[in-house]
N, C-alpha and C positions, 0 to 999 in steps of 0.2 A: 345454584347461582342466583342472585335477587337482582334480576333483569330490570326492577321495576326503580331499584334503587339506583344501579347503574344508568339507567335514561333520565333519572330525577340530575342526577348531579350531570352528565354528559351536557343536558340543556342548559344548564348554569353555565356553565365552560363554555359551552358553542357561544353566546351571549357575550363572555367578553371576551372570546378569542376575536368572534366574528365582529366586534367593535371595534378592536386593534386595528384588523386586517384591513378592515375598513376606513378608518381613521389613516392609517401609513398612504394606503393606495389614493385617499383622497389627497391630503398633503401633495402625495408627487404628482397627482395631475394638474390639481386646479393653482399649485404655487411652488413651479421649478425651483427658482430663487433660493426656496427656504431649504433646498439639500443639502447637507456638505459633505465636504470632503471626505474621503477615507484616510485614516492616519496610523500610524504604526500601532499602534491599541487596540485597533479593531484587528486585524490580524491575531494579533496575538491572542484576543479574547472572542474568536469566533467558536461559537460552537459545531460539537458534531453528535454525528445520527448512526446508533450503529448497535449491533447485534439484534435483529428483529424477528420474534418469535411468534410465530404464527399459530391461533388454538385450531386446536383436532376438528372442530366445526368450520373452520373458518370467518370466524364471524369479529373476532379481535385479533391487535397485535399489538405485543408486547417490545419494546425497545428501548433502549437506553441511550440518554443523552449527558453529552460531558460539558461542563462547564468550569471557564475558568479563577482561578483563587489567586491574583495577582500578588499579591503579599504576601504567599506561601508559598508564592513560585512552582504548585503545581494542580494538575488537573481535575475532578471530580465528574462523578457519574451518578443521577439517580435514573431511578426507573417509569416509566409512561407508558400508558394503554390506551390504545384507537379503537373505534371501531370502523370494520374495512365497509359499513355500511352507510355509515353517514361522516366518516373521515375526519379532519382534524375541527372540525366544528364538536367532534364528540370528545377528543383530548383530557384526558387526566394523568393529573402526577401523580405518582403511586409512592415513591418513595421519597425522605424530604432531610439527606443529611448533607448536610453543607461542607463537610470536611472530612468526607469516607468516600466510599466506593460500592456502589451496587451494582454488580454486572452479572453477565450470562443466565437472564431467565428464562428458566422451563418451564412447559406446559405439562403439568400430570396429565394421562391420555383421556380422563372422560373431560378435561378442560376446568373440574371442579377448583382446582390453585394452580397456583405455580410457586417453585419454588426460586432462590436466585443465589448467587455468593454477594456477603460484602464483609467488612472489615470494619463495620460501624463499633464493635465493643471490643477492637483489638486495642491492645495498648502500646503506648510509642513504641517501646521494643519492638515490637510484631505487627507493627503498622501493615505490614505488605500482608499476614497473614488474612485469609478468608475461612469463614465459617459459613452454614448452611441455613438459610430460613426460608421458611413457608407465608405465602401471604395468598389471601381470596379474591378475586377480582374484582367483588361487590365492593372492598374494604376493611377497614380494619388493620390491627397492631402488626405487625412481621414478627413471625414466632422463630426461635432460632429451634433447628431441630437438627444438629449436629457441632459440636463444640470438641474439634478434633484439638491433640495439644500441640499439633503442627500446624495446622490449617488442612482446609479441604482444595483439592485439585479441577479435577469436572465433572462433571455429573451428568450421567442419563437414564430416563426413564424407561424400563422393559415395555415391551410393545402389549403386552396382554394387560399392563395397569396391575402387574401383581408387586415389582418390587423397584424402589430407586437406590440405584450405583453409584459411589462414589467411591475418587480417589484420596489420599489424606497420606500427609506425613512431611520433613522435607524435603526435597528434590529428588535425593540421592537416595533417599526408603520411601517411596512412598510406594504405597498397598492399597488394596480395595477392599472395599467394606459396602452393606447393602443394608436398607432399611425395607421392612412391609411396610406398603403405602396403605394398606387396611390400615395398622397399626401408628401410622407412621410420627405421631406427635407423643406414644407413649412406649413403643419398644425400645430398645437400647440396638445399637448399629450392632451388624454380624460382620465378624472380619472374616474376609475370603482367600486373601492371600498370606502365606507369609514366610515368604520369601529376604533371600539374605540381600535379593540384586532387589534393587527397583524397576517397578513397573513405571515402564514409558508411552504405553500405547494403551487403547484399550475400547473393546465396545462390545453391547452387549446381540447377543443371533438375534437373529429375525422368529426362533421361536422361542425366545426371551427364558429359555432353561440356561443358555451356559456364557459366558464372555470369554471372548478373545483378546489375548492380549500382549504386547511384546516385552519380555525381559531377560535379562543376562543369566547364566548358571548362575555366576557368584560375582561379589564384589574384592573390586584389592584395598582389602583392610590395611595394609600397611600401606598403601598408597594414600591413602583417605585419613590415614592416623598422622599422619606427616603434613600433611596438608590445614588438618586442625590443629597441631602444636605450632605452625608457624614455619616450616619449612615449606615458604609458599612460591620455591623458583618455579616456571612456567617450562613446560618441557615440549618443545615442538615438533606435532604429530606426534605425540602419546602414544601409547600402544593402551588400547580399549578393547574390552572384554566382547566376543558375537553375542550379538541379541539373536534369539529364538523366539518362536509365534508359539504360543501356550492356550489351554483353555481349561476352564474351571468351571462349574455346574454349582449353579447357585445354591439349591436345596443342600448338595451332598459336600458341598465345597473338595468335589474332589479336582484333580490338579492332572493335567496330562502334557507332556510337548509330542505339539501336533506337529512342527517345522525343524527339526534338529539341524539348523544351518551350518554346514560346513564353509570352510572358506570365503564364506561370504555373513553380513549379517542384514539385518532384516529391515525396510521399512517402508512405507508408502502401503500401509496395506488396505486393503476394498473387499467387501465379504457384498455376495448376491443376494436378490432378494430374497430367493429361496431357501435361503442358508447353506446349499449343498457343495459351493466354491468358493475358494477365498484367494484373491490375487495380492502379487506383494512384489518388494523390489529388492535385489537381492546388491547390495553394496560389495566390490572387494575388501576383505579384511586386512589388505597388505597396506600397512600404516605409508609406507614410502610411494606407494605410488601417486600420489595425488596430494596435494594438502588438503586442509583439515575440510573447509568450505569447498573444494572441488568432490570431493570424494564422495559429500551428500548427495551430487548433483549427479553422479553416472553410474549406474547401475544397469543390471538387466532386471526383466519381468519372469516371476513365473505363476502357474496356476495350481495350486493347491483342492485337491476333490476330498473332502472331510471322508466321506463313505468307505473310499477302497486305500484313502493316504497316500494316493500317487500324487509324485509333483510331474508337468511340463513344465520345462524350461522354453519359455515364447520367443526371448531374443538373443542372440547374443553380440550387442553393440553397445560394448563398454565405456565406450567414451564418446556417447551418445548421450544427452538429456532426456529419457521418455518419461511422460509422465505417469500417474498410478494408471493401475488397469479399471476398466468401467465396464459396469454390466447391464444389460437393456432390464427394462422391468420386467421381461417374463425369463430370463438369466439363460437365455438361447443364444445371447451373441455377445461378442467382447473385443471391447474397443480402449484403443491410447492413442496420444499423442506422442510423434517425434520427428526430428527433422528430415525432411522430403528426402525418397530414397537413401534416409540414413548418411547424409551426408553432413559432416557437423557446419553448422551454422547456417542451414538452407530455412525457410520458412519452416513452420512445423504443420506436418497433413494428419487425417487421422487415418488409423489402421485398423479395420475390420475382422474379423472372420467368428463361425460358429464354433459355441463352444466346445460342442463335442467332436468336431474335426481337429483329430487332436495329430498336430506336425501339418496341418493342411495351409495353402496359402493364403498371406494374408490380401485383403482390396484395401486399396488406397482409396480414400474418398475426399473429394474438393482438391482433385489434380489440376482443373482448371481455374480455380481461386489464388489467384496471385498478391496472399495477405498471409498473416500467420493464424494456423487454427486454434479451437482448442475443443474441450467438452464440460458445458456445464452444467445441461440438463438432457434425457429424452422423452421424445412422445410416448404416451401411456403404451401406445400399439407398436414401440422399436422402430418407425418406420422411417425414422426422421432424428437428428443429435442437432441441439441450437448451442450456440455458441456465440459468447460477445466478443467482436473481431473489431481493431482498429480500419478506421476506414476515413484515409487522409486527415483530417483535422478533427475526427468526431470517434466515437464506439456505437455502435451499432447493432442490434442484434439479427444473424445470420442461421438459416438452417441447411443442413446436408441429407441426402437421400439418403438412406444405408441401402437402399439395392444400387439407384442409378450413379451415386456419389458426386452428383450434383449440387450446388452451392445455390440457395437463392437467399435474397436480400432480405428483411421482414422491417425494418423501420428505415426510416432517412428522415434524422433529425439533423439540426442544428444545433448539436450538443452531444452530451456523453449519459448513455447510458447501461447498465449492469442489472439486467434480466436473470430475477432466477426463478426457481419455482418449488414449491416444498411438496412432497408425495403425499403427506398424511392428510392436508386441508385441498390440496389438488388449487393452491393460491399461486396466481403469478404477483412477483413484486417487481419493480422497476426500481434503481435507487438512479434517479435523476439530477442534473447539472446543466446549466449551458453560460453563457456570457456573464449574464444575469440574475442569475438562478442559483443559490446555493445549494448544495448535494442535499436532496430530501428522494423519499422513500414515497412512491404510488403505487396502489394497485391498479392490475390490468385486465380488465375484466374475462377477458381468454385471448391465448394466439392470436385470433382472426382480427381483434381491435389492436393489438398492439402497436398496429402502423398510426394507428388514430389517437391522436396527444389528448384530441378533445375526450374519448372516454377513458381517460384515467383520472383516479380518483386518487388526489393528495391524503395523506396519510400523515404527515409531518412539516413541521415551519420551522428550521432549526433556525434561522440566523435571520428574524421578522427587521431588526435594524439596518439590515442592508435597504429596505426599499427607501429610508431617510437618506441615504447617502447618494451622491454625484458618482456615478460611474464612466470612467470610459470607451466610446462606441469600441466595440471588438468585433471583429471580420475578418475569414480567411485572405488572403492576399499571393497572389502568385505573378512569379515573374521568371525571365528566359535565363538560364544560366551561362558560364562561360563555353558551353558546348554543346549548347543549344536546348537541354533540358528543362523541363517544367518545375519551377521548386517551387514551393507551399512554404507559407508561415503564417502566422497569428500577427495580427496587426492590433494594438491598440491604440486609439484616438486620445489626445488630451484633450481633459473637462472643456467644453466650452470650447471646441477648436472653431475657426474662423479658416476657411477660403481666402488664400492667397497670401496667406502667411506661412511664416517657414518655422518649426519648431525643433527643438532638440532631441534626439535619438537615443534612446540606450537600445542596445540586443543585448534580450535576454537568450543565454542558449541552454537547452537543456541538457542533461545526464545523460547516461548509456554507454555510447550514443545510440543502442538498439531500443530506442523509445520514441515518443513524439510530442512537442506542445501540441495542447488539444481547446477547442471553443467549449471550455468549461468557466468555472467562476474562480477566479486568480485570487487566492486568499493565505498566500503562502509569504513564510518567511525569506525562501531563496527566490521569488521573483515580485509579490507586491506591485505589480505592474498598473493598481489603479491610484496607490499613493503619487506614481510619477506623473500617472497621466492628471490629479490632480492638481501637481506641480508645472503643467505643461507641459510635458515629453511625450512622444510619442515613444511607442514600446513594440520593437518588433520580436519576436518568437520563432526563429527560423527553424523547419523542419527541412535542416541542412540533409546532403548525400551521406547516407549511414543510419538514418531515422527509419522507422518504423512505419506500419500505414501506407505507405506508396509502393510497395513490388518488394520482391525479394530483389531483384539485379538492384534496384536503388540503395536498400540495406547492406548488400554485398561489396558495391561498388568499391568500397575505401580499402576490404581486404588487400594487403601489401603496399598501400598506397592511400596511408591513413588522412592525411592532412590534405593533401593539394586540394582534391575537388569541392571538397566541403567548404575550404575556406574559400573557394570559389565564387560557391554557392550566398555564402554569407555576404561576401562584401558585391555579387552584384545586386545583392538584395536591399543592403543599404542605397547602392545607385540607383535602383528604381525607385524608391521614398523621391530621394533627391531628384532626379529627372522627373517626379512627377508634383514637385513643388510643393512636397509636404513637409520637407527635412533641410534643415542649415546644415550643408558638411563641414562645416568650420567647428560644429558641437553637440560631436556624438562618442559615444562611451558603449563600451562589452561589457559583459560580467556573466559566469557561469559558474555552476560548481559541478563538481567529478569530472565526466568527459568536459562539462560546458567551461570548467576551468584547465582543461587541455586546451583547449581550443582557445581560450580567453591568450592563456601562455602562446602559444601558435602565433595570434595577431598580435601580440606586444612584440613578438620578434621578427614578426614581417611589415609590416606596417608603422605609418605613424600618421596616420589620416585620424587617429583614435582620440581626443583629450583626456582619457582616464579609460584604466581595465582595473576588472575586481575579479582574482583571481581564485576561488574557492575551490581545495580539492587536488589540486591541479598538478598534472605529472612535467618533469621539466627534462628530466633523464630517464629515456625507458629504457638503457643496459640495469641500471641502478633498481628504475622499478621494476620489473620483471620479479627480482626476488623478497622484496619487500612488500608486494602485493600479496593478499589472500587469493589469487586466480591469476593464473597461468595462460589455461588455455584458450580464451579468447588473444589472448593478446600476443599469440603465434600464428593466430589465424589474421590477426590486424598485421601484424608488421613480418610476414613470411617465414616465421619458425621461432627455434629461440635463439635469442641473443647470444651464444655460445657458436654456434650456425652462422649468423647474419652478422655480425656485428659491426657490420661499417652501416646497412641499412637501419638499425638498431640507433644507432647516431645520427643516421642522418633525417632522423624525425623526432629529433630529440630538440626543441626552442632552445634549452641551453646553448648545443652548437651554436647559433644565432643569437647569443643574447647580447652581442656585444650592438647588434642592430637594434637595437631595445631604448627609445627614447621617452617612453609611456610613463606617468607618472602611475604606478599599479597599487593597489592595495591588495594584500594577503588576508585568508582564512584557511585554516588548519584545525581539526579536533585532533587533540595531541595524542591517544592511541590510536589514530584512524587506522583500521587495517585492510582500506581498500587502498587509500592511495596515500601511505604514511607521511607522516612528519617531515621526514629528511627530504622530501621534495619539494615540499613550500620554503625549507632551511635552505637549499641548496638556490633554489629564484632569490630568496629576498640577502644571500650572500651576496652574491651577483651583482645584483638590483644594487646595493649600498657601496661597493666598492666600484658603481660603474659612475656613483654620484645620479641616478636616477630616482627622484623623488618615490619612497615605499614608506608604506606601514603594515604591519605585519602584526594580525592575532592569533590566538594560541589558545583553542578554546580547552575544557577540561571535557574528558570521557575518552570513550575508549568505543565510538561507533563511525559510521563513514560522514554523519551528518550530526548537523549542534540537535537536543533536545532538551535541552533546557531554557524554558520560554523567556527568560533576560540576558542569557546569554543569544537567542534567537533576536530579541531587540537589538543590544550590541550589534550585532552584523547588520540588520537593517537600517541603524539611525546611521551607521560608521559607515557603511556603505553608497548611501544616499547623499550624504552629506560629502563624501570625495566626489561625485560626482558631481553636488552643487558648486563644488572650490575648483573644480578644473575643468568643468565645461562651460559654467555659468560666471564662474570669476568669482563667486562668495568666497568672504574674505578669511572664513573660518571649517576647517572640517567634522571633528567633532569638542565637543563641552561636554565633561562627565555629568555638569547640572541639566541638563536636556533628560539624562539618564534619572538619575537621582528625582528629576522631579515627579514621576511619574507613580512615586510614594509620598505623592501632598495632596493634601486633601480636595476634596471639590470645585471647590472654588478658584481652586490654581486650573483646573482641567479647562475650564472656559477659554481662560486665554490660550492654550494652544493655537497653534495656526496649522493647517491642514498638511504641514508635514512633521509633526507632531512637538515643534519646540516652543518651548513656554517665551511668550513675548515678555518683552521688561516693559515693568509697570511703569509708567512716568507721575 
């Protein structure tokens, strides 16, 4: 590695990163005035920070940042390298293509390259296809060193630095093949499997002779033949082939099944550090029991001893979520998550025991933690599992005892943070957010500082134009419910507000509803909460009865009795605004998607205190959704079984019943295969809606996911969205102009005139 050339060019970099940084921050002190507004572009063109690879010394890290190609309507990725020692003053861009994709960089283990995937030489046919290259950290060309004629899949490097693994082929074959990293710029790749099924899983032991890996006996060729000539009906819950746990020895490429699954097939699997156990999660193979997206979700655990081939079977709580199994670093004890004494939908705790007490009981640890657990790293010494745990409006990182199963606190920020830590460099990273603050990546110098903000060391600046921009003050906010309960939400300020003036309201409500708004940085297509408050709105974010972060009984609470208290919850939240002289009740507006457009539906049929609801997502008939949903069982456990069972209660939390109480001028969003909360339920509101003569407009976006992902069709809902809200709380005389849209592909000089809600002014 040329250290020396790396410092030469890092001080260049720090120079004029550190002149930016410097320049932004001075701007916002010394001349507030000169901020503006956030407007729908920024959104859509913020960047992000993500896959961060940390060297075998710990002294660099590698990560990728994506930026947006408005005119191509899609995303890019190159590659950048910090050092964790002198941080983003030392910044470099490693890779420089403007219209490809560089992701997932490894570090070879003595740190001498890394390798990455991108699709820089694929051609438009195979745009999506990745290939394999090699680049030095000092610098220099990116070598490609595998030119699969499918593309390559993932890749990891064997721990002794003798050989790199990868996957290649497409989806449905793809196999493994291994390069010597002696060799590795002039051998030709070794294929290791080959196999009729495709491998799905895969990684290599800990003593870097053999990979494990998961794949079927065989494929249905006549299945697969039919499906490529074009008989392409869609067959629901298929009958799919068991996946079995296999291994193969790199040298000898010989080929073993280690897991011959019966009845069940394979996945979530976790191999110890020792390499002498391997845990994994055993799915029912009965196509009928479950659809397709539940079925991933419930399994049992068991344990797997390479040595003597015995398996234990650890649970048996089928319709239980638990998560994979986890092993302490000296692979003496083993730990999962799942819902408190097994009961579905209770908080999740974790579960203990040693490993070689085999049938012996398990200890629950962080009984007295009333939040949900999880496991993301442990202490070198076992003695301790940390975990990032919601904690009311923030994330937090928390540790548990494994003897005394005690829970203690380890940060209290005013923000969200995702604490991990990588074994090989012994690096803690923190990826950081708060009000303010866009999601960037610090390192922490050990445990002990991590409660201390002041020694972390920034590592990343992804989104430096936010400090130009007017933000809205953002603050937790709590008020008394209708039954005397403490509820929490996210309050934002509009730009500029003034003392003793009354502004306009929208609630933003979120998704789940087993989730929570949180004091992060609002830079989202479905809420945008600082475009409004640039526009003057105040923005609240209720972390309604059903959310996440406050208790399990406050999450549970809605069980059988989904709507009343939440909607409660919400509207005496908007009375606190108002009673405390911050809010005009005469002009305020909902808007939510998935649960937050159940609930948007809910108050269009109870209310009419609303001037505008924007309803995204949003279920209107739950006998109807029940079977049109991809999941089931949460929503027997919401509304007291299933609708076959219940079905007058089934109805009677249905808005529909009630729509004829529906005065709301609403606006709809829908992704037209959505298969959380389908189509015919936004068709079935805006039927309703039009023959009740209730002012609607209704969009329809294209895909086939629960959320829009395509960033002008993400505008659409933004500009459409915003703009009913301007025509029905504020009185603008217009909702949306497809030239607002369209202008947004003119050149420079038109962007100027924008006004801070992003619509181009007429030139006079």
């Amino acid at each position: 590695m040329n250290s020396s050339r790396i410092l030469a060019l890092a001080t260049l970099t720090a120079v004029l990163v550190l002149a930016s940084v410097v320049a932004g921050r001075s701007i916002a002190q010394q001349s507030p005035p000169s901020l503006r507004p956030m407007k729908f572009m920024d959104i859509i063109e913020m960047e992000s920070i993500s896959n961060p690879a940390v060297s075998p010394n710990g002294t660099w890290v590698l990560y990728t940042r994506s930026t947006t190609d408005w005119k191509a309507a899609k995303r890019f990725s190159n590659i950048f390298l910090v050092s964790t020692e002198r941080g983003i003053l030392s910044t470099r861009q490693m890779t420089f293509t403007k219209d490809k994709n560089e992701t997932s960089p490894a570090w070879s283990p003595d740190g001498g390259f890394f390798v990455f995937l991108s699709n820089r030489e694929a051609p438009e046919s195979r745009s999506t296809q990745n290939q394999l290259y090699l680049m030095r950290p000092d610098g220099g060309e990116a070598r490609k060193i595998v030119d699969a004629k499918d593309g390559v899949g993932t890749v990891e490097f064997s721990k002794d630095g003798k050989w790199l693994v990868y996957s290649a082929g497409k989806e449905d074959e793809r196999q493994l093949y291994a390069l010597s990293v002696a060799k590795i710029e002039s051998d030709k790749p070794i294929q290791l499997t080959k196999r009729s099924a495709p491998v799905t899983w895969w990684t290599i032991s800990p003593d870097s002779r053999q990979i494990f890996f998961l794949s079927a006996d065989s494929v249905d060729k006549v299945n697969k033949e039919r499906k490529e000539k074009k008989f392409d009906a869609r067959l629901r819950n298929e009958d799919s082939p068991v996946v079995h746990l296999w291994s193969v020895e790199i040298e000898s490429k010989k080929e073993a099944k280690l897991v011959d699954a019966k009845g069940y097939t394979i996945n979530g699997v976790t191999v110890s550090r020792d390499g002498k156990w391997i845990g994994y999660r055993g799915i029912s193979d009965d196509r009928y029991k479950k659809t397709v997206t539940e079925s991933n979700t419930y399994g049992d655990l068991y344990l797997f001893e390479l040595a003597s081939k015995q398996i234990e079977r650890l649970t048996e709580n089928a319709d239980i979520g638990e998560s994979s199994l986890q092993f302490s670093p000296d692979s003496k004890l083993i730990a999962f998550t799942a819902d408190n004494d097994f009961t579905f939908f209770r908080d999740e705790k974790i579960y203990l025991r040693r490993i070689d007490d085999r049938g012996g009981n398990w200890k629950k640890l962080g009984d007295g933690h009333d939040q949900i657990m999880s496991i993301s790293f442990w202490s070198e010494d076992g003695k301790e599992i940390y975990f990032n745990g919601g904690w009311r409006a923030t994330i937090q990182l928390f540790g548990v005892s494994t003897e005394s199963g005690k829970v203690r606190q380890m940060t209290n920020i005013q923000g969200v943070a995702f604490t991990s830590y990588d074994e090989d460099s012994k690096v803690y990273l923190t990826n950081y957010s708060d009000p303010t603050t866009p999601q960037n990546i610090y390192l922490v110098p050990s445990l002990k500082q991590i409660a201390n903000r002041s020694q972390w060391k920034q590592l990343t600046d992804s989104n430096p134009q936010v400090r130009e921009m007017a933000l809205g003050k953002t603050e937790a906010v709590q008020w008394k419910s209708s039954d005397g309960t403490m509820v929490e939400g996210v309050l934002v300020y509009p730009v500029g507000y003034e003392k003793e003036k009354r502004y306009p309201l929208v609630i933003q409500i979120h998704g789940g509803p087993a989730a929570a708004s949180l004091l992060n940085f609002s830079a989202f297509h479905g809420t945008y909460v600082h475009v409004y408050a640039a526009a003057g709105y105040f923005c609240l974010l209720p972390n309604y009865r059903g959310s996440t972060n406050y208790g399990e009984r406050f999450k549970m609470e809605i069980g059988g009795d989904y709507f009343r208290q939440a909607y409660d919850d919400m509207m005496f939240g908007a009375d606190h605004l108002i009673n405390s002289g911050l809010v005009d009740a005469n002009r305020m507006g909902v808007m939510g998607w998935s649960a937050g457009g159940h609930w948007s539906n809910w108050i269009l049929t109870h209310t009419d205190r609303f001037r505008a609801v924007s309803s995204g997502a949003g279920a209107v008939n739950w006998t109807s959704m029940y079977a049109q949903s991809d999941i089931q069982r949460a929503r027997e456990f919401y509304f007291g079984g299933k609708p076959y069972d219940n079905f007058e209660h089934y109805w009677d939390v249905s808005p529909l019943k009630y729509i004829k109480k529906a005065k709301t001028p609403t606006l709809i969003h829908v992704v037209d295969g959505d298969p959380r909360v389908p189509r015919p339920q936004s068709d079935e509101l805006h039927m309703a809606l039009v023959n009740l003569g209730i002012p609607t407009e209704y969009f329809v976006y294209p895909g086939n996911t629960h959320g829009i992902t395509d960033m002008r069709n993400q505008l659409v809902k933004m500009i459409s969205e915003f703009n009913w809200m301007e025509k029905w709380i504020n009185g603008k005389d217009r909702w949306l102009d497809w030239n607002e849209l369209l202008a947004t592909f003119k050149d420079e000089s038109e962007e100027g005139k924008k006004s801070s809600t992003g619509k181009v002014e007429e030139t006079k």
